[in-house]
Phi, psi and omega in degrees: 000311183313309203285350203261312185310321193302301186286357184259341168304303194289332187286339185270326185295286198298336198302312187299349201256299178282012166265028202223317171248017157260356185250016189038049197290160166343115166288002146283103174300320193274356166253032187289311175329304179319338196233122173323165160257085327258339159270007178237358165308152154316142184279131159101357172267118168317113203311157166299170202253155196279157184254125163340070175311132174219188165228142191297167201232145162273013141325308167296336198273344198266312208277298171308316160295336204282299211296296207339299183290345177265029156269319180290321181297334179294305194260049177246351215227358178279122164277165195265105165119015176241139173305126178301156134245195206292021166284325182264322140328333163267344171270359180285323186282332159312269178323315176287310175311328155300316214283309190144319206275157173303346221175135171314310180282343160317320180288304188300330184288330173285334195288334190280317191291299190305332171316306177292332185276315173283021160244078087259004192274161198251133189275353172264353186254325183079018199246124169277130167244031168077172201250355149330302190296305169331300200294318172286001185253359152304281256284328229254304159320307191301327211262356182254021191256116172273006204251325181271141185288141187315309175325275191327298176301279235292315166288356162299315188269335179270000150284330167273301178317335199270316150352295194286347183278352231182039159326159187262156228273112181284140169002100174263353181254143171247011170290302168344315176280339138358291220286306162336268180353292195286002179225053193274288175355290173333293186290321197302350209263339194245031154219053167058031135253055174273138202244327184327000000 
């Protein structure tokens, strides 16, 4: 039971992280809160800007586990839908610059980037199959699970069909899944997806 929650968790976490980097929101996570979400704007508001592909350093990926627990403390503390201010914003810029970075979005470029690389990785194998794949073997998980309640299934499955319409973008450094790889434990644990 633990384990079918744990993976029906992780299929909706990962289902929201690529509907999230195919829809390109804001790499400010915490002001990201602030901003509908891209079927939910206004007619006539300028789409977010595409996400900024690069190819990562284990500096970076070292600096983002070292930043994790004082990012999560800042922004666990962000009410939902309001812009931080800028007291919270300097300590978020604060927190990336102990850390190794230029810059809070210097920090979001990276977050993003590993983001997109861990939603193609398969959380039982530990392998990137992209993140299509990923998506259709929840959805396969979701429609075969007798323990969720229909209300749940229906919504699991129309948050992954919404997922698969709206693949997340590929992978252009392909060092990046490497990297990914060797510090996938880590990453999956200090950015809430642990699936294990």
């Amino acid at each position: 039971m633990r384990e079918f929650v744990r993976a029906a968790a992780a299929a909706l976490s990962i289902a929201c992280l690529v509907l999230s980097i195919a829809a390109a929101i804001s790499t400010d996570r915490a002001l990201a809160q602030a901003n509908p979400a891209p079927n939910q704007m206004a007619p006539g508001q300028p789409a977010p800007p595409p996400l900024k592909q690069l190819a990562l350093t284990d500096k970076q990926i070292e600096g983002v586990l070292a930043a994790q627990k004082d990012m999560d403390a800042i922004t666990e503390k962000l009410p939902d839908n309001v812009k931080p201010d800028p007291k919270i914003t300097a300590q978020l810029e604060a927190a990336a610059k102990k850390n190794g970075f230029a810059s809070y979005d210097e920090y979001n470029d990276v977050i993003d980037n590993i983001s997109l690389v861990l939603s193609g990785f398969d959380p039982a194998t530990k392998k990137y199959v992209g993140s299509e794949a990923v998506i259709k073997s929840q959805i396969t998980e979701v429609e075969a699970d007798k323990k969720m309640s229909a209300k749940d299934k229906k919504q699991a499955l129309a948050d992954l069909n919404d997922a698969l319409k709206a693949p997340a973008p590929p992978v252009e450094n392909k060092g990046n899944i490497d990297l990914v790889a060797k510090y996938y434990d880590k990453l999956a644990a200090a950015l809430g997806n642990d699936e294990q």
